[in-house]
Structure formats: C-alpha cells, structure tokens
BABAFI-537546 format. One record per residue: x, y, z of N, C-alpha, C in turn; residue in three letters. Coordinates in steps of 0.2 Angstrom, whole numbers, plus 2048, in hexadecimal, padded with zeros to 3 digits. Layout:
REM BABAFI-537546
PT  nx  ny  nz cax cay caz  cx  cy  cz pami
PT   X   Y   Z   X   Y   Z   X   Y   Z  ala
...
END
This chain:
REM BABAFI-537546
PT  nx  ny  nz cax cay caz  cx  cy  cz pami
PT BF7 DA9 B05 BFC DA5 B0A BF8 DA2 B10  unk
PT BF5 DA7 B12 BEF DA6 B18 BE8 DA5 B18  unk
PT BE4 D9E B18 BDD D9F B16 BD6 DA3 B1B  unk
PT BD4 DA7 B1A BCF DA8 B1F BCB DA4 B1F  unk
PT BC8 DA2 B25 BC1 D9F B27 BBE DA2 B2B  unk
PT BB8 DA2 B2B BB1 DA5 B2E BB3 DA5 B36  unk
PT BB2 DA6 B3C BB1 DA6 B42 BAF D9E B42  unk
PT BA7 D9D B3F BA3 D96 B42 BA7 D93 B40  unk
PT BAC D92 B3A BAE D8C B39 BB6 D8D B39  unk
PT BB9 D90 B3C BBE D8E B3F BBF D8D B47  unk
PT BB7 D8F B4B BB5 D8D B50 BB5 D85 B51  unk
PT BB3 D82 B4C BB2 D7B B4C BB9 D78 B48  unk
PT BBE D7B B43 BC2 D76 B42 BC7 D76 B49  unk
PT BC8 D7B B4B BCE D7A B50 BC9 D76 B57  unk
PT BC4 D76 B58 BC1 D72 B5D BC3 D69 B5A  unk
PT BC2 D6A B53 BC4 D62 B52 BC9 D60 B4F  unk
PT BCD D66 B4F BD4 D66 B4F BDB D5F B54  unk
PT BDF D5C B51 BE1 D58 B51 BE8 D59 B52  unk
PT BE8 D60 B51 BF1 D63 B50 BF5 D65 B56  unk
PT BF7 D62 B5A BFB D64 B60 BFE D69 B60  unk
PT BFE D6E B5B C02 D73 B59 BFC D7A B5A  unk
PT BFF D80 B61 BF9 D85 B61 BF7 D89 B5B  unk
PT BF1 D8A B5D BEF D8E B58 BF1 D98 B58  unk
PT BF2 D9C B53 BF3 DA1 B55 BF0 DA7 B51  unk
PT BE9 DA9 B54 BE5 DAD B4F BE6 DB4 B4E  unk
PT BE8 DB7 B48 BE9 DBE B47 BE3 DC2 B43  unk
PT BE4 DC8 B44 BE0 DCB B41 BDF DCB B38  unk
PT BE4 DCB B36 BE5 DCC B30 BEC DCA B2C  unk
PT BEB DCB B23 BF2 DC8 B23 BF9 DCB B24  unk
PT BFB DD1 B26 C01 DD6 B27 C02 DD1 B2F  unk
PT BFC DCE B33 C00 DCD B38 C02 DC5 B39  unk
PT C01 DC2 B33 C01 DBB B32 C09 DBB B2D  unk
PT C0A DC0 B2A C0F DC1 B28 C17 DC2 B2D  unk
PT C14 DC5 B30 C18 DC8 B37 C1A DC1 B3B  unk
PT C14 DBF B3A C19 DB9 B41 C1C DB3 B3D  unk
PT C19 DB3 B36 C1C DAB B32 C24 DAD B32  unk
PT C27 DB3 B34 C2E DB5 B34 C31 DB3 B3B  unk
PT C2D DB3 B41 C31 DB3 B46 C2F DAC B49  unk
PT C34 DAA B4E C33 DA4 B51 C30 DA3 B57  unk
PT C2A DA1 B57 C26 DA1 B5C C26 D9A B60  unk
PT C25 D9A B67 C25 D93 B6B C1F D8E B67  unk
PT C21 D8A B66 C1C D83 B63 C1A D83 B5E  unk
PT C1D D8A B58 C1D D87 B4F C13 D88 B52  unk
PT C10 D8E B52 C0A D8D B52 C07 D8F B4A  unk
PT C00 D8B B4B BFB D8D B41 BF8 D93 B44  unk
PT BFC D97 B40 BF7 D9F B40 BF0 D9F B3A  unk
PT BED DA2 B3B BE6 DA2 B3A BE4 DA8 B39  unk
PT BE3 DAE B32 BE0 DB3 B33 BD8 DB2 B32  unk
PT BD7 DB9 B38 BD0 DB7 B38 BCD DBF B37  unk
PT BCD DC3 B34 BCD DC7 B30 BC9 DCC B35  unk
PT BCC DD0 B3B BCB DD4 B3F BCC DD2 B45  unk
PT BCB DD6 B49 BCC DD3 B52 BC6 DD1 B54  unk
PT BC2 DD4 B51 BBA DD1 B52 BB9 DCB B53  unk
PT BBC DC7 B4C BBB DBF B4C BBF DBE B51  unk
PT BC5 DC0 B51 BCC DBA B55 BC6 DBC B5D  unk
PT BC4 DC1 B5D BBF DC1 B65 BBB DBA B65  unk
PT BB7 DBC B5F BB0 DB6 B60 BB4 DAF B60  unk
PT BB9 DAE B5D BBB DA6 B5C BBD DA4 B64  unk
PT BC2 DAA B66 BC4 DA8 B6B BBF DA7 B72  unk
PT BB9 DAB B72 BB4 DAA B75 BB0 DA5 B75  unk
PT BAF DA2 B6F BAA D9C B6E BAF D94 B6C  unk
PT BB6 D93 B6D BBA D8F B6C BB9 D8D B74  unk
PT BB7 D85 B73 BB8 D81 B79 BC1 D80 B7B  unk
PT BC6 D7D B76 BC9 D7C B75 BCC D82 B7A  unk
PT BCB D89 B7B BCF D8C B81 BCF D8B B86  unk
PT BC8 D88 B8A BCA D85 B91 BCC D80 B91  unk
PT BD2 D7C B8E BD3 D74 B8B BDC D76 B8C  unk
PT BDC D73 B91 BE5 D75 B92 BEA D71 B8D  unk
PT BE5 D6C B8A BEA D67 B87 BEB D6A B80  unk
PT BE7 D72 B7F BE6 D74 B79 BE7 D7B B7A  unk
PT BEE D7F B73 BEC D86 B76 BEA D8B B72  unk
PT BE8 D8F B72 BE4 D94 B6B BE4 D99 B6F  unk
PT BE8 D9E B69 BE9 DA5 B6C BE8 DA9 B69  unk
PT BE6 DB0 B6B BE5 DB6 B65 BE9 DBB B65  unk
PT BEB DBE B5E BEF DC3 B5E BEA DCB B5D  unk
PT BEB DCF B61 BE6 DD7 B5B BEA DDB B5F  unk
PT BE9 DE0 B5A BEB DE6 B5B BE7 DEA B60  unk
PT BEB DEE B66 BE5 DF1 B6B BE2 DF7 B6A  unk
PT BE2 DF9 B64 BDF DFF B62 BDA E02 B67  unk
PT BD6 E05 B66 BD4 E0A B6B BCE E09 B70  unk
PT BD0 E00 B71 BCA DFF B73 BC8 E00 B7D  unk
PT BD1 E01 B7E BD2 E06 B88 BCD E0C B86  unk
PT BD1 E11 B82 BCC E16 B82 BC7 E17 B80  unk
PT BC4 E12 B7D BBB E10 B7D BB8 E0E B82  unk
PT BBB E0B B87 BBB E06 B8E BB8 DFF B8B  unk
PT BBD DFE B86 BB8 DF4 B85 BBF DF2 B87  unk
PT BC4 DF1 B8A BCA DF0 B8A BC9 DE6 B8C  unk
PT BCC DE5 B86 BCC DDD B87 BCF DD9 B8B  unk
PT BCA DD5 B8E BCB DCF B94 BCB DC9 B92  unk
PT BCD DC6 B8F BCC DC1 B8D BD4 DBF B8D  unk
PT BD5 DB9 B91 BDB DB6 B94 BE0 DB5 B8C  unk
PT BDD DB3 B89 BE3 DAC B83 BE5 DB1 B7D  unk
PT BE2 DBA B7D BE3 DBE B79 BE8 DC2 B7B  unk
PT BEE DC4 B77 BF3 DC9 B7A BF1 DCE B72  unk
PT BF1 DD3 B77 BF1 DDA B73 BF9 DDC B71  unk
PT BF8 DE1 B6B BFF DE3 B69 C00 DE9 B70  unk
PT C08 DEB B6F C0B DEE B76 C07 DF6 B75  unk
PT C08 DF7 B6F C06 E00 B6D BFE DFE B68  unk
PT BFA E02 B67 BF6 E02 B63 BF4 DFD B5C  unk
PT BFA DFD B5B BFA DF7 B55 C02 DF6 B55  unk
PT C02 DEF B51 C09 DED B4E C0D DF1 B4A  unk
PT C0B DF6 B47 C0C DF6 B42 C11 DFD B46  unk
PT C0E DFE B4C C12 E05 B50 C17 E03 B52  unk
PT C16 DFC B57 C1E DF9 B56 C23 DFA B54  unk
PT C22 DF7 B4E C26 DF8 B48 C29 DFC B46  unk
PT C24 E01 B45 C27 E0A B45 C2B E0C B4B  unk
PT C2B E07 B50 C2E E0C B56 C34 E09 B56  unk
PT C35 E03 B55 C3B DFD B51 C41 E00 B4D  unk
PT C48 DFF B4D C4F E00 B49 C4B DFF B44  unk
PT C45 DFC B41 C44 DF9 B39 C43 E02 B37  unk
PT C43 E06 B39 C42 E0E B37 C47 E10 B35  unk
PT C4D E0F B3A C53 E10 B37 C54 E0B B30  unk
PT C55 E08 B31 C57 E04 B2B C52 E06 B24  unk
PT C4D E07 B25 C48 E0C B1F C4B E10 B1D  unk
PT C4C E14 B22 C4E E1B B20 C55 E1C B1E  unk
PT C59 E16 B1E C5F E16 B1C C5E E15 B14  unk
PT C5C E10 B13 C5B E0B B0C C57 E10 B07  unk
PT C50 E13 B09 C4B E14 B06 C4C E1F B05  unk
PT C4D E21 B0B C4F E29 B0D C55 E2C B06  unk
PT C57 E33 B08 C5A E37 B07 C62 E36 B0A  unk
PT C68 E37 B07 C6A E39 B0E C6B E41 B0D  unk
PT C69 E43 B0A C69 E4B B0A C62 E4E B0D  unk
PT C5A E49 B0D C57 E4B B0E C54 E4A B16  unk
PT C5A E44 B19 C56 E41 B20 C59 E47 B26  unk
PT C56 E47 B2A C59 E4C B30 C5F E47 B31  unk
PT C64 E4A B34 C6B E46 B39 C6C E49 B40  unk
PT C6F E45 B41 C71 E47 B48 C78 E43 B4C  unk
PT C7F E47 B4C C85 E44 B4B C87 E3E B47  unk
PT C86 E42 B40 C87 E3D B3B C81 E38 B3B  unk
PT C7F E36 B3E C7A E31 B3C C72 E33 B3C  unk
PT C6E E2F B39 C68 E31 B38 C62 E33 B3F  unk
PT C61 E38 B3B C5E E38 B44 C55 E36 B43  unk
PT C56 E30 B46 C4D E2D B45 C4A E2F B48  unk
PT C4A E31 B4E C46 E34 B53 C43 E3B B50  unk
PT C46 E3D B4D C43 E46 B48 C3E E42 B45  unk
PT C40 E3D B41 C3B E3A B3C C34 E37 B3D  unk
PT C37 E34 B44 C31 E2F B48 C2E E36 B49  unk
PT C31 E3B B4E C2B E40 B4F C27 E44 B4B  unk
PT C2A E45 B46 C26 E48 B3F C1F E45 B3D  unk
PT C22 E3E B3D C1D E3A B3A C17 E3A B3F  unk
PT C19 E39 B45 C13 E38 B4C C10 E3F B4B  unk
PT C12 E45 B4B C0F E4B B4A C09 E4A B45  unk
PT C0B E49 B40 C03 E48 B3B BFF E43 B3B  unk
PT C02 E3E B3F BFC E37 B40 BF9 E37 B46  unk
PT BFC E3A B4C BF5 E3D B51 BF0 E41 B50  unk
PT BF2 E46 B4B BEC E4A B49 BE5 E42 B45  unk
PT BE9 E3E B41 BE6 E3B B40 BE4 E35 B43  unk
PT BE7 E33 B4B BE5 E2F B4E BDD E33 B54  unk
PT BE0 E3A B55 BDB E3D B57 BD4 E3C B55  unk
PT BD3 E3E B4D BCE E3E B4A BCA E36 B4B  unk
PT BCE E31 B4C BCC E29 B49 BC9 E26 B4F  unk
PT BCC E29 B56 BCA E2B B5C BC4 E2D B5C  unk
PT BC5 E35 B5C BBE E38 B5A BB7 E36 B57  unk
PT BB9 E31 B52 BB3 E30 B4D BB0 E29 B51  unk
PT BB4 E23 B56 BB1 E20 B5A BAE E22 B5F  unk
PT BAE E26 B64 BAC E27 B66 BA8 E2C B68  unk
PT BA5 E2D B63 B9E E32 B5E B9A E2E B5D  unk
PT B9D E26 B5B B98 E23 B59 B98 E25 B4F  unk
PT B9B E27 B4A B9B E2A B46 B9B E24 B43  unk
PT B99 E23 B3D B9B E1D B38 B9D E20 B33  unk
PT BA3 E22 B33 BA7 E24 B2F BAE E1C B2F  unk
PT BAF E1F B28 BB7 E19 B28 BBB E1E B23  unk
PT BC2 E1D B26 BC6 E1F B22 BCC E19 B1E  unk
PT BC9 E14 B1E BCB E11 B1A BCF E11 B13  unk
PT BCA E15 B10 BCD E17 B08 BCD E1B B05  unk
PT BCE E21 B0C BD1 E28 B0A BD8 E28 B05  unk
PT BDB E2C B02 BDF E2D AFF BE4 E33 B02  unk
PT BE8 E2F B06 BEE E33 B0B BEE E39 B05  unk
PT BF2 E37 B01 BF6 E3C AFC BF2 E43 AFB  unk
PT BEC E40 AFB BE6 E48 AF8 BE6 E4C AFE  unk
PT BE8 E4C B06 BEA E4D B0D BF0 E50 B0E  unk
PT BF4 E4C B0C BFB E4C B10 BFF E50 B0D  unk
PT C03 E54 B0C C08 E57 B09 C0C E54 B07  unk
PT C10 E51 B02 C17 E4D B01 C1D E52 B03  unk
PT C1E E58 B01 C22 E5A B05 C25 E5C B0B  unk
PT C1E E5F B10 C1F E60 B16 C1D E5C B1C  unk
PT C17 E58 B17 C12 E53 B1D C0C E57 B20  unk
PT C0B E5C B1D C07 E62 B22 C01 E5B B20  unk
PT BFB E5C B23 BF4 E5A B23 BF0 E61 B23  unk
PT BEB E5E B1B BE5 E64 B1A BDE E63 B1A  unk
PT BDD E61 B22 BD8 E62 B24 BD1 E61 B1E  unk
PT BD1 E66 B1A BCD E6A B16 BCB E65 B0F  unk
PT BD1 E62 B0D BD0 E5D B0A BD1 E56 B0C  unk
PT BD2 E54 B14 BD2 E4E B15 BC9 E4E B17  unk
PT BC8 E54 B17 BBE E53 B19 BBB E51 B13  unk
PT BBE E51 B0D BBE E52 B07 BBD E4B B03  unk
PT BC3 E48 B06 BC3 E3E B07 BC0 E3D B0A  unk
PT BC0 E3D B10 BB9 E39 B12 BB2 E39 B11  unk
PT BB3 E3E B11 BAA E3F B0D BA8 E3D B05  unk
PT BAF E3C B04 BAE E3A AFE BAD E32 AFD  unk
PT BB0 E2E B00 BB0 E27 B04 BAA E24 B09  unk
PT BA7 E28 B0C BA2 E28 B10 B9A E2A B0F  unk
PT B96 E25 B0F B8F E29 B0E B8C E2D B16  unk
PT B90 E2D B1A B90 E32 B1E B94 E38 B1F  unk
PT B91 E3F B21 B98 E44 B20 B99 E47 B27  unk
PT B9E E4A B25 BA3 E4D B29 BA3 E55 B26  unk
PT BA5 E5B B2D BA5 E61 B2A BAE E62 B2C  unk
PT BB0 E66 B2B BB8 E68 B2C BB9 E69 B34  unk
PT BB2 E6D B36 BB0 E6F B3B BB2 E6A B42  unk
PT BB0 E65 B40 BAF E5D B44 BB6 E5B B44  unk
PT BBB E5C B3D BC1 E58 B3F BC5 E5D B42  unk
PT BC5 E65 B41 BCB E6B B46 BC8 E67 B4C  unk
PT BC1 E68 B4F BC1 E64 B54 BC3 E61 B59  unk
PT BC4 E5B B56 BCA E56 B57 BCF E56 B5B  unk
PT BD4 E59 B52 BD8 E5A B55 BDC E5E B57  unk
PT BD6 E64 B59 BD8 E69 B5F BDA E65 B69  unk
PT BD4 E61 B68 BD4 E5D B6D BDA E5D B70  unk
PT BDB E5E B76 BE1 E5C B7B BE1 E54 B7A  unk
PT BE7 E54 B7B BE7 E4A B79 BEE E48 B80  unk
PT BEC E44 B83 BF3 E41 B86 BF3 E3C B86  unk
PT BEF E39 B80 BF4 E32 B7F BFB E31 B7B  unk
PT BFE E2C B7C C06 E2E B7A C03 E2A B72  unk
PT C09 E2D B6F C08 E2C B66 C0A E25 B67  unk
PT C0A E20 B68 C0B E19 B68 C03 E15 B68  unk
PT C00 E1A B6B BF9 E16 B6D BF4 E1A B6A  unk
PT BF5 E21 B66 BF0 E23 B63 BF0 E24 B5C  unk
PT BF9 E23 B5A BF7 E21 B53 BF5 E1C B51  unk
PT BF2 E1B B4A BF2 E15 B45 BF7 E13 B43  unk
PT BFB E0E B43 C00 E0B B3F C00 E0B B38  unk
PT BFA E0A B36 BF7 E0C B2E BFA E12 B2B  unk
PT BF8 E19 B31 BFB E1E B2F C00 E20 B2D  unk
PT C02 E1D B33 C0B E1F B34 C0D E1B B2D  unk
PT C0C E15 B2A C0F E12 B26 C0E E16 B1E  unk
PT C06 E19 B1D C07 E1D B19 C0A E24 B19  unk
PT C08 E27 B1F C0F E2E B1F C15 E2D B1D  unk
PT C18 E28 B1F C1F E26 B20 C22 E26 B17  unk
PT C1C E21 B14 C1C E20 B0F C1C E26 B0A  unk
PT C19 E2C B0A C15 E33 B08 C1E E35 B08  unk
PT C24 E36 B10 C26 E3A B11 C2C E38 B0E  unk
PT C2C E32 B0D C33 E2D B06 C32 E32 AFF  unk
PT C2D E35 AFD C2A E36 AF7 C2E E3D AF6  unk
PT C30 E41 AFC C33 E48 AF9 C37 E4A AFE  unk
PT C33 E4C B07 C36 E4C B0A C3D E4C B0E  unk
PT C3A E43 B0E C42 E40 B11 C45 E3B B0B  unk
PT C43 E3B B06 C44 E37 B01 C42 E3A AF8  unk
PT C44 E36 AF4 C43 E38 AED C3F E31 AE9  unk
PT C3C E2C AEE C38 E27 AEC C32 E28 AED  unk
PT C30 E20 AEC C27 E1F AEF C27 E18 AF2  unk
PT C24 E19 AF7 C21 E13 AFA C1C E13 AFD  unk
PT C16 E10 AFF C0E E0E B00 C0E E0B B05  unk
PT C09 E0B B09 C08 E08 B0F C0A E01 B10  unk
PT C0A DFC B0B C0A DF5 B0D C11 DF5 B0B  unk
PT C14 DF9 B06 C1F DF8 B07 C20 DFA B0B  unk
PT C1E E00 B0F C22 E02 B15 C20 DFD B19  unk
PT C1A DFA B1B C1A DF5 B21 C1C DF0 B1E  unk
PT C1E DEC B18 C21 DE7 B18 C29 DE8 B1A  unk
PT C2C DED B18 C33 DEE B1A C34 DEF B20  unk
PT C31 DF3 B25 C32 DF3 B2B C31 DEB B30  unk
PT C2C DE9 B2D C28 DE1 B30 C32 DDE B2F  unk
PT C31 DDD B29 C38 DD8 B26 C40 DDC B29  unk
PT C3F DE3 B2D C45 DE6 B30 C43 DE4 B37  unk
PT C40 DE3 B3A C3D DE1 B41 C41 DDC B44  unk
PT C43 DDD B49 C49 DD9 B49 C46 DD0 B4F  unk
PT C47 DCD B50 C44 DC5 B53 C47 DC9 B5B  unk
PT C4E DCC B5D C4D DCC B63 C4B DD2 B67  unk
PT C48 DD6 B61 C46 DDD B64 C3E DDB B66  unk
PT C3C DD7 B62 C34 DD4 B63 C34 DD0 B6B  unk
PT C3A DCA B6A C3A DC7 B6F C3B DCB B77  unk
PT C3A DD2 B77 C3D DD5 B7D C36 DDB B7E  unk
PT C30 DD8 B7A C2B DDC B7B C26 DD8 B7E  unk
PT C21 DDC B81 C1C DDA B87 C17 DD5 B82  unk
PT C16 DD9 B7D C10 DD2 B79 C14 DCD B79  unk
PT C1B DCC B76 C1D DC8 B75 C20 DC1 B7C  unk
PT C21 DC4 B7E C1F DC0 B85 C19 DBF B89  unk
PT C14 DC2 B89 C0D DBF B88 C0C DBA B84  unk
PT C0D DBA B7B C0C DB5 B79 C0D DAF B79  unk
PT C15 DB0 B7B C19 DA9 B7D C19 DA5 B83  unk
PT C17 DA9 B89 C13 DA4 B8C C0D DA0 B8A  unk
PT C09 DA4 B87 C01 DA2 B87 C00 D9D B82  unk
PT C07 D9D B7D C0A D98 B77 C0C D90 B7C  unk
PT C0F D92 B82 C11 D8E B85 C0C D8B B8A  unk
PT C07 D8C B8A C02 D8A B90 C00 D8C B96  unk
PT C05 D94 B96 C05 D97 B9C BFF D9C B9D  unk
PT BFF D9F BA4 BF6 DA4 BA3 BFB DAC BA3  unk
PT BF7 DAF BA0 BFA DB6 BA3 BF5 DBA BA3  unk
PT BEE DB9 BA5 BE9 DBC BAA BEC DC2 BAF  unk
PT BEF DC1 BB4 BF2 DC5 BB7 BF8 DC8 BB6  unk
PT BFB DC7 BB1 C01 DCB BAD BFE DD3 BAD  unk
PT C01 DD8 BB0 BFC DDE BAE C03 DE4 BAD  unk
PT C09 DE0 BAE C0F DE4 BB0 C13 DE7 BAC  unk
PT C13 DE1 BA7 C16 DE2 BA3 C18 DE8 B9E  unk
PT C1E DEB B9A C1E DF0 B96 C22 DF0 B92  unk
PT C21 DF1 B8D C25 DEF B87 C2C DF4 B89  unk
PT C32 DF0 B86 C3A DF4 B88 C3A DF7 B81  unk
PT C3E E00 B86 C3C E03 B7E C44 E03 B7A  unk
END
C-alpha cells in the first residue's frame, strides 16, 4: 500500500517535489495505516520510512523544512528516548502522546469495544453490569511493565539484546498472564547471539520504577498480552499482535484523537504553524 524509500532518495524526491500537498513521515506501516483512516488538515502523502531513525535523518537533511511554501513533518513514537536523555528537538517532528501509538489505542473505548466483540462475557471482570475495562487495562499493564522495565534496562546497559522475535506464548501464561522469567531468559537467548542470565532480568524488574505504565510499556506488548489473555482468560479465542492492533486502530474513534496533544501538534505543523514553544500541552484523558 506504502512504498518505502531510502532517506537519500526520498531526501531529493520531496526537495523536487511539485505537490502542494504536505508531506507526512511515519515510522512504519501500522502508523501509515492509522492515519489513511482519519482526516487530516490538507489530505497529506504519508511516507513510511521504516524507523524513527530515518523520519530523523530526512527531516534533518530536507531543505524543504526551512521553506514556508513547503511542509514536511514527522510522525514517531517517543519511546524512551526522555529517559535516555536524547529527547528530541527537532521543530517539524511531533512525538506520540504516551510511548507509542499503539498505548493510545489501548488507553482508547477501542478496548472496550474488543473486549465486547472478542472477550467472555462469563470470563471478563464487571463492574455494575458492565464490563469493567479498567481491571482489564490494569491486568495487562501489570505484566507489560515488568516487560517494559526489562527493554528499559537492556538500553541503558548498553546490551545488544533484541526482543523482537521472542515467542510471548513460551513466557506468558494463557491462563493467568503470570510471566516466567526463567523461560522468557530462555527466548532470548535463544534469539540472541548475546546472553542474558535470569539474574539480570529479576534485576530489572526488581527496580523501583516510577514511570507511569503509558510511557514504560511497549504497545507491542500490550497488544500481544492482550491478545494471549482472549486465548482463555478473558476469552475462548485467539488473536496476535497485528488483530488486536488492527481492531483497536479501526475502534479508535476520529474525535477522541482529535482532542489529543499529538494530534493538535500535527495539525498545526500540517497547517504551517510552529509549535517549538508548545511544551503545555497534555493529552485529555
């Protein structure tokens, strides 16, 4: 649907670019998907550029940003780069409101509506006849901080560890959601030509932590927990990371977005305005 281009040469097609129409770079395709649903000021050509990395360098090396008659903006996820201290500066980029979009989402009625459609109704907590999302949201946050701790941790160690293509399920309990340590050291090392002892991850997640669960989980996580806890838990199905965030993305409502702090960042910046000095802003919860 979205073609990727290189940094260099999407550096040079929108410098020679011809389209009065802004340009708006995201990281990937989940977030190209996300906004071809909602209606943005001046119908902009999104562009994945396949990390925040790139959308950095383009926007960096794009003459077209200092060019008022031209606008190019970047979308990424603020992952944990405050508490790295690289917190980015860069005027034309708006960061998501929480750690990733995907937490949004999660914090979004699209949860409710999941867990209507997808859930138990024998198996979801209640709370005066209706579903009580807030047990569910905290269940899930409970075992994806431990996992945001760790992700945390392994940055700023310095570790070249990835957990990319660990395997939740070999981790995670389907029925309680508990996390086994023991064998999630298990996945990673098994994924990694560098290791880890069990030792390193209690660690972690011993660590006092006061970041709030919006900014220290992964979205990723959540979406596959969430997914794991359909499986028996709170449900008698299955669903994977990329259905749970397609259904909530497609549950996410145009004016709940409209009333978030990215989303009025971008709408300026879309419109030609600066929000350099915007620092105030906070998303309505």
């Amino acid at each position: 649907m979205f073609d990727y281009m290189p940094p260099y040469e999407l550096v040079t097609e929108i410098e020679f670019s011809n389209d009065p129409n802004p340009w708006l770079l995201v990281e990937g395709g989940s977030d190209a998907k996300f906004f071809l649903t909602k209606n943005l000021p001046r119908d902009p050509k999104i562009q994945i550029c396949n990390g925040w990395e790139n959308v950095v360098s383009v926007i960096s090396n794009n003459p077209k940003t200092q060019d008022t008659n031209s606008v190019v903006v970047g979308f990424i996820d603020r992952d944990y780069r405050e508490e790295l201290g690289n917190k980015n500066t860069l005027c034309n980029i708006v960061e998501t409101d929480y750690r990733d979009l995907e937490i949004s989402l999660f914090e979004s009625s699209s949860l409710d509506k999941l867990l209507i459609e997808k859930g138990s109704s024998n198996k979801i907590p209640k709370k005066v006849g209706k579903i009580d999302t807030d047990e569910v949201r905290k269940h899930i946050y409970l075992i994806a901080k431990d996992l945001g701790k760790i992700r945390l941790g392994l940055l700023r160690d310095q570790n070249d560890i990835s957990l990319k293509k660990i395997d939740y399920s070999k981790f995670i309990d389907k029925k309680s959601l508990n996390l086994n340590l023991a064998n999630l050291v298990n996945q990673i090392n098994a994924k990694n030509t560098n290791k880890l002892d069990i030792d390193y991850l209690k660690s972690k997640v011993d660590e006092s932590c006061e970041i709030e669960n919006q900014f220290i989980c992964c979205g990723h996580d959540i979406s596959t927990i969430l997914g794991i806890s359909l499986h028996s838990l709170y449900g008698n199905g299955k669903m994977n990371q990329e259905e749970v965030e397609e259904f909530l993305r497609s549950g996410y409502e145009e004016a709940i977005f409209k009333d978030t702090n990215m989303y009025k960042k971008l709408e300026t910046l879309l419109l030609g305005g600066d929000i350099s000095s915007d620092t105030e802003l906070k998303e309505a919860s």
